[in-house]
C-alpha positions, -999 to 999 in steps of 0.1 A, spaced: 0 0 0 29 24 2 42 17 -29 9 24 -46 11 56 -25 50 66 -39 41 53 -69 7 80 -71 27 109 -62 50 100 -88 25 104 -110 9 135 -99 45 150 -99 54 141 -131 25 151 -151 23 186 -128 43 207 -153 22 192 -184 -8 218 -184 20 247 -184 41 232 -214 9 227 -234 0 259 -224 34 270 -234 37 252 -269 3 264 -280 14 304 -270 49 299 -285 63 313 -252 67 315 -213 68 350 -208 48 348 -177 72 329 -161 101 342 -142 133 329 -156 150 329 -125 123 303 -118 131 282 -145 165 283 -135 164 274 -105 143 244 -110 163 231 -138 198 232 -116 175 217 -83 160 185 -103 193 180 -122 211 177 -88 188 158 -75 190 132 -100 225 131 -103 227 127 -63 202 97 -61 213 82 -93 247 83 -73 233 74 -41 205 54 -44 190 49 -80 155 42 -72 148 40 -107 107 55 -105 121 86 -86 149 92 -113 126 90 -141 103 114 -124 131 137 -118 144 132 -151 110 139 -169 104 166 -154 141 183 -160 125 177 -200 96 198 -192 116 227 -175 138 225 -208 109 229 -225 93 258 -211 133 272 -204 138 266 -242 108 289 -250 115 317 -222 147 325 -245 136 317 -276 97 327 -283 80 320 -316 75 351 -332 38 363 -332 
């Protein structure tokens, strides 16, 4: 039963950045996100990967991490380089 609970939250966390990239994709750009924001997430999940890939590669949790550093590229990719409108 707590796996089903760890493996739930996975879930939830992974797909929590999808309604913004869609969002993002369809406007051709994140300007109302702070790109300090973006940063900053970007470097936190990419060390936290790296540490538990290093530490203790719980492979579910490194996927989830790793998915979501995709996303943040995404919508990091878009803060610097809008479509034109």
């Amino acid at each position: 039963m707590i796996n089903l609970l760890g493996y739930v939250a996975m879930f939830f966390l992974i797909i929590a950045a999808l309604p913004q990239v869609v969002k993002t994709f369809k406007e051709g750009h994140s300007d109302g996100l702070a790109g300090g924001y973006i940063v900053l997430l970007l470097v936190g999940f990419s060390l936290m990967a790296t540490y538990l890939f290093l530490t203790k590669p719980v492979i579910p949790v490194i996927l989830n991490y790793l998915f979501n550093i995709v996303m943040i590229s995404i919508l990091g990719f878009y803060k610097l380089f809008p479509r034109s409108k």
